[in-house]
ROTITI-409817 format. One record per residue (C-alpha): y, z, x; residue number from 1; residue in three letters. Coordinates in steps of 0.001 Angstrom, whole numbers, always signed. Each point is the difference from the previous one (the first is absolute). Layout:
north; up; east; k; r
Y; Z; X; NUM; ALA
...
END
This chain:
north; up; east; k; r
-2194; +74003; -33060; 1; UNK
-1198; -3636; -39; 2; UNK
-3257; -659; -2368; 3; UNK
-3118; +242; +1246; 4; UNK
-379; -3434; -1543; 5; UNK
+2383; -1623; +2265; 6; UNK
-2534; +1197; +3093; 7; UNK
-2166; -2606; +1610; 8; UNK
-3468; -68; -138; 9; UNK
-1697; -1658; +2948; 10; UNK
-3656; -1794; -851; 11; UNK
-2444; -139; +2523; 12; UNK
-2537; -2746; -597; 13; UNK
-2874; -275; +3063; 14; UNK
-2259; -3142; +82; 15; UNK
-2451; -1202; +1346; 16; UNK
-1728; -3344; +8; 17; UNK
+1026; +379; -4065; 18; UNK
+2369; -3182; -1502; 19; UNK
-2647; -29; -2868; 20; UNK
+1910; +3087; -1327; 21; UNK
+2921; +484; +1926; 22; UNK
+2032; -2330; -1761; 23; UNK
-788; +2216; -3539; 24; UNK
+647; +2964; +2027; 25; UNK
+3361; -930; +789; 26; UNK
+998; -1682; -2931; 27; UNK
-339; +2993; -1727; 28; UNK
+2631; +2227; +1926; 29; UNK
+2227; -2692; -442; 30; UNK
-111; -101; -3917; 31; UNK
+331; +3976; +389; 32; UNK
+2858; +1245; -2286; 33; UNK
+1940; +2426; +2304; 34; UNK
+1676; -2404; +2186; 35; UNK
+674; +2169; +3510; 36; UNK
-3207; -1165; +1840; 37; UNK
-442; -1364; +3180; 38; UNK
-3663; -1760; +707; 39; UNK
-1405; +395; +3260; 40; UNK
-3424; -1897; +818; 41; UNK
-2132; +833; +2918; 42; UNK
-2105; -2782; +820; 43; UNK
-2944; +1326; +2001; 44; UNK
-295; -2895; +1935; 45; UNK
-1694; -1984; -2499; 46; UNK
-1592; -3655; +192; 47; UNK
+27; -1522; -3067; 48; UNK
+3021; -1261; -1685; 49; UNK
+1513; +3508; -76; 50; UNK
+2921; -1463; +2389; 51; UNK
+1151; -2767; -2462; 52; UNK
-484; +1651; -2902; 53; UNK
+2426; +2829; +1018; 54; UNK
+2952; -2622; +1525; 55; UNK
+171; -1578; -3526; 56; UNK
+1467; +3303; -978; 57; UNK
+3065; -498; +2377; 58; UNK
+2669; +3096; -76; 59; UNK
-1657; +1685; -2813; 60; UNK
-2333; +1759; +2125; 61; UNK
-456; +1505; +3338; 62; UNK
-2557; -1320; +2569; 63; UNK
-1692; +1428; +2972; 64; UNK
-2559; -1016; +1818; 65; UNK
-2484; +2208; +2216; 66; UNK
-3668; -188; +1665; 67; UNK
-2533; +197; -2253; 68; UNK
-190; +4343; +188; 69; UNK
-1036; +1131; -3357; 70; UNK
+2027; +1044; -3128; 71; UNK
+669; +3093; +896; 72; UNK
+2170; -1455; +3236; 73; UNK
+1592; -2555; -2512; 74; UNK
+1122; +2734; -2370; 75; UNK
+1185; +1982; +2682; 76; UNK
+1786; -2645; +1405; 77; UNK
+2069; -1239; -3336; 78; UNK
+792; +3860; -453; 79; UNK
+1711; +481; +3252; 80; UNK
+2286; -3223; -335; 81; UNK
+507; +1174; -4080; 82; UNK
+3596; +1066; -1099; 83; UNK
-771; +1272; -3506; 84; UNK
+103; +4010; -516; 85; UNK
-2917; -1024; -1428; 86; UNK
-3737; -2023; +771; 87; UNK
-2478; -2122; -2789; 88; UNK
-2579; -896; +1301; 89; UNK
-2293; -3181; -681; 90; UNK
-3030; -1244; +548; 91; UNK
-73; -3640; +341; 92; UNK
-2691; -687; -2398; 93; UNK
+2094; +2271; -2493; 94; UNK
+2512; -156; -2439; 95; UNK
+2429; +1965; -2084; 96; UNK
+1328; -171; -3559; 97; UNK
+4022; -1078; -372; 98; UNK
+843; +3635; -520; 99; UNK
-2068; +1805; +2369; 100; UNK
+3012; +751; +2858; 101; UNK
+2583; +860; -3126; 102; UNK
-2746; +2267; -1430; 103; UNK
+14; +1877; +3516; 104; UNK
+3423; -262; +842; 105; UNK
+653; +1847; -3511; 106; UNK
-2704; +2505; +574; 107; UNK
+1701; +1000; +3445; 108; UNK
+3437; +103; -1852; 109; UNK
-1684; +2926; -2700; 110; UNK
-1721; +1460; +3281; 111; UNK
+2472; -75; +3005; 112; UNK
-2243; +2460; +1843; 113; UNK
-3204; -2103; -486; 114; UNK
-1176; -1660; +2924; 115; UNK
-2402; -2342; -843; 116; UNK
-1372; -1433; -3106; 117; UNK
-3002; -2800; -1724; 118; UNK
+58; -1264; -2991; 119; UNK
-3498; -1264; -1451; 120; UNK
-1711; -2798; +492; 121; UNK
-1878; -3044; -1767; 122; UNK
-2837; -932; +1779; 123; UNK
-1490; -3489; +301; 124; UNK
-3329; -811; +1507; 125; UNK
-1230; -3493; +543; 126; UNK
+2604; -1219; -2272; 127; UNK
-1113; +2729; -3190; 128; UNK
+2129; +2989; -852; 129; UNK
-2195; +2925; +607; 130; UNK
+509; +3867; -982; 131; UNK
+82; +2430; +3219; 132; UNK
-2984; +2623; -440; 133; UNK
+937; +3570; -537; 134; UNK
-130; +700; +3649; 135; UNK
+2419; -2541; +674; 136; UNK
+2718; +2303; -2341; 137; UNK
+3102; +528; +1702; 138; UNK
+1010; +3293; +21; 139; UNK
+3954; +1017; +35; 140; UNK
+1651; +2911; +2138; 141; UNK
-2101; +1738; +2948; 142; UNK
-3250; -2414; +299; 143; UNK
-931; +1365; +3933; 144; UNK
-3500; +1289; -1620; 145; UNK
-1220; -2951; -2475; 146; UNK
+2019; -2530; +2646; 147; UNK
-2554; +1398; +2567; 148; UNK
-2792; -1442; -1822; 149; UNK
+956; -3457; -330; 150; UNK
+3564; -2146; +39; 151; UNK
+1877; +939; -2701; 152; UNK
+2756; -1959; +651; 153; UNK
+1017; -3384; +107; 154; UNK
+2001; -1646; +2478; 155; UNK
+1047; -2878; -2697; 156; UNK
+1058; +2338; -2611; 157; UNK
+2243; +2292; +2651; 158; UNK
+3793; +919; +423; 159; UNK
+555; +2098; +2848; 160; UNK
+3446; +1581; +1258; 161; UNK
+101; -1277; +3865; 162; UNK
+821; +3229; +1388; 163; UNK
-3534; +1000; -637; 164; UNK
-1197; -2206; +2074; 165; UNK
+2488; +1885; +2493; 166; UNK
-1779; +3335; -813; 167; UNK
-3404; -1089; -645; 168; UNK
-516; -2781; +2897; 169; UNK
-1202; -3802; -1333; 170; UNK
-3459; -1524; -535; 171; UNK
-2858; +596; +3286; 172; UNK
-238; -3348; +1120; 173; UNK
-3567; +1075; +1784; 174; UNK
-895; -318; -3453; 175; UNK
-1820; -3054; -1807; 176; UNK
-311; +1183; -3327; 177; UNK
+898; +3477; -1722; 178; UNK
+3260; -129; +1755; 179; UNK
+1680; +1112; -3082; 180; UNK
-2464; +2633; -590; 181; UNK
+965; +1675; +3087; 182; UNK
+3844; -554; -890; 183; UNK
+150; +1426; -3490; 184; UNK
-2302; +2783; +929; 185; UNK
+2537; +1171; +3381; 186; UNK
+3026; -381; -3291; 187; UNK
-2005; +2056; -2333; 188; UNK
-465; +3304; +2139; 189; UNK
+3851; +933; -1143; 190; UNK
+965; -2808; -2205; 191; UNK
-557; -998; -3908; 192; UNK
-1266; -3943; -472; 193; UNK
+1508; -565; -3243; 194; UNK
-1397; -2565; -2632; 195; UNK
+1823; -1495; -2533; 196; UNK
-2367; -951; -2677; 197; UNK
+1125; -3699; -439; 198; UNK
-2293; -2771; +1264; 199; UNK
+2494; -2243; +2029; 200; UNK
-2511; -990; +2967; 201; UNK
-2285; -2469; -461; 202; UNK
-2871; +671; +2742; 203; UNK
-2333; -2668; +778; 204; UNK
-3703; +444; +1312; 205; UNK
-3557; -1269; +674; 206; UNK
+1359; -3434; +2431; 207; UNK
-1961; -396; +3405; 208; UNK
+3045; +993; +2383; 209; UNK
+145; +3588; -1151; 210; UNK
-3; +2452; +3190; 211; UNK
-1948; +2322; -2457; 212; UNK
-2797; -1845; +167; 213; UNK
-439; -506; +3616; 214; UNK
+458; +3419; +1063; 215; UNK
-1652; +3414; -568; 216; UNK
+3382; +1983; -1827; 217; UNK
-2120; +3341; +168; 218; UNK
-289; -98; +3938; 219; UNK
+3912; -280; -198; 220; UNK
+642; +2582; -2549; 221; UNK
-2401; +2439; +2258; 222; UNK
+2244; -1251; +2787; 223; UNK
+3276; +1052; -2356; 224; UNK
-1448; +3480; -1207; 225; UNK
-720; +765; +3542; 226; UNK
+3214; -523; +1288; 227; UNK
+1488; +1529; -2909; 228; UNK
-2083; +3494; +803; 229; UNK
+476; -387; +4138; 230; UNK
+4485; -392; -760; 231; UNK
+73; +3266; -819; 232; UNK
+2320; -917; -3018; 233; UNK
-2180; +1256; -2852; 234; UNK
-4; +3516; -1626; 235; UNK
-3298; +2298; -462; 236; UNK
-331; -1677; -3177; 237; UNK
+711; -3786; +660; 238; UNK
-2481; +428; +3147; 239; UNK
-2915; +1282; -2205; 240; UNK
+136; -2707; -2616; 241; UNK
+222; -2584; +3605; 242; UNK
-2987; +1579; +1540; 243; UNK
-2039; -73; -3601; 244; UNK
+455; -4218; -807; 245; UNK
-325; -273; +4324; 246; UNK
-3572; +1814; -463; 247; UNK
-851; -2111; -2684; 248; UNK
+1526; -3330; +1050; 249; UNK
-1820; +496; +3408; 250; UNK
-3014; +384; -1557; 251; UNK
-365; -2813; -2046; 252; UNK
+1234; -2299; +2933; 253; UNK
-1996; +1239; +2544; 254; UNK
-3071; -95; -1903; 255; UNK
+788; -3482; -1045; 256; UNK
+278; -1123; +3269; 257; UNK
-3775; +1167; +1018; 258; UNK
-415; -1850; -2693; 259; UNK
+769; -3160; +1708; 260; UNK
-1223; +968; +3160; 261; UNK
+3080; +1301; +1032; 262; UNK
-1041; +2928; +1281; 263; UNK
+2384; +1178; +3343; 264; UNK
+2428; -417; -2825; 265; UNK
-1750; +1512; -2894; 266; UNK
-553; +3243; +2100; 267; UNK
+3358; +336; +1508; 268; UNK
+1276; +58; -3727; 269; UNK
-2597; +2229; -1369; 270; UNK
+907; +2580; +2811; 271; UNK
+3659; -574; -259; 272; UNK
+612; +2197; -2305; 273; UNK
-1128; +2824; +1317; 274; UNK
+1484; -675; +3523; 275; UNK
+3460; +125; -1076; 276; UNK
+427; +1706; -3170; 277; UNK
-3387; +1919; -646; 278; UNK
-341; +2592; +1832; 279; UNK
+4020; +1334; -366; 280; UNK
-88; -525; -3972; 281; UNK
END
């Protein structure tokens, strides 16, 4: 049986309006240590010097180009035209230690039924190396309840066998933010996240271009629980702990949007929790 070490892992890397970073992001797969990678950049239709900045690579990457359509369309993209058994995924404004794909690679060779793994993460905020708060943990195994809270998983630090994507379905592209919320929550119903306590993803934070900061993420994880609840796909359980963070997450949203004078929106979210999951629960 051929080595698991001999199998190609394909890199997804969307951008966006990002050469400030993306060359750091790149360079970094490239100086990786396990050598059976391809690189696969998704340029979002960017307008800076994205363009240029990507043909000085030449053969040592793959290029596409699409409309601007969000990263979750970009991701989606470089995973269809991927020919690795398995997917890393990374941000443009991210980076990764020289061992971090060997380090995964060799975590799937221990665990051949494992489907998807992270490894842990150095953050960096405005150029300082901050500590994560306890919140921010990652757990290892079956996450669905504490992932249901917040994102618990990064898509920097990720290595994901591709025929999950096959059984899972890829990233909603009706999405702006929180897209990988709603992915890693649909994986952990039935599947373990596994961390491997090693920070080899270096996760940077607090620049003006982050979607996070221009969109409302609880609106989208209310949008993700919801969905969740309506497929049908949860047990007794799984559905309790879903309606529980819904109640609460609808709360605090809709009652900060009366607070801005929001308030169509702040009272369809304050009564949305009992019109779908209330009165059955």
């Amino acid at each position: 049986m051929e080595s698991i070490y001999k199998k190609l892992v394909s890199v997804i890397i969307p951008t966006f309006n990002r050469a400030w970073a993306l060359k750091t992001a790149i360079d970094s797969v490239l100086a990786q240590t396990h050598d059976e990678i391809e690189i696969i950049v998704i340029d979002d239709g960017s307008t800076d010097t994205t363009p240029d900045l990507l043909a000085g690579y030449g053969n040592q990457i793959q290029v596409f180009v699409q409309k601007n359509r969000g990263v979750s369309a970009a991701r989606n993209f470089g995973i269809k035209r991927s020919h690795g058994e398995f997917i890393a995924l990374l941000d443009s404004d991210d980076a990764w230690e020289r061992d971090k794909i060997s380090c995964q690679i060799n975590f799937f060779d221990q665990n051949p039924d494992a489907l998807i793994c992270q490894t842990e993460e150095i953050w960096i905020r405005r150029g300082r190396r901050v500590n994560p708060k306890v919140k921010h943990q990652k757990p290892s195994g079956m996450i669905f309840e504490p992932s249901l809270y917040l994102c618990l998983v990064s898509p920097s630090a990720v290595m994901i066998r591709k025929k999950l994507f096959e059984l899972k379905g890829g990233f909603n592209e009706d999405f702006p933010v929180c897209e990988d919320y709603d992915l890693w929550l649909r994986i952990a119903i039935d599947t373990p996240i596994f961390l491997i306590d090693k920070p080899c993803t270096i996760k940077h934070g607090g620049h003006e271009d982050q979607l996070s900061a221009h969109h409302s993420q609880d609106k989208y994880r209310i949008a993700s629980i919801v969905g969740l609840i309506q497929s049908g796909s949860l047990s007794r359980e799984q559905e309790l702990m879903a309606a529980s963070v819904l109640e609460k997450k609808c709360w605090i949203y809709g009652n900060g949007c009366l607070k801005r004078g929001r308030t169509e929106e702040g009272q369809y979210y304050l009564g949305l929790y009992e019109s779908l999951v209330g009165k059955n629960l």
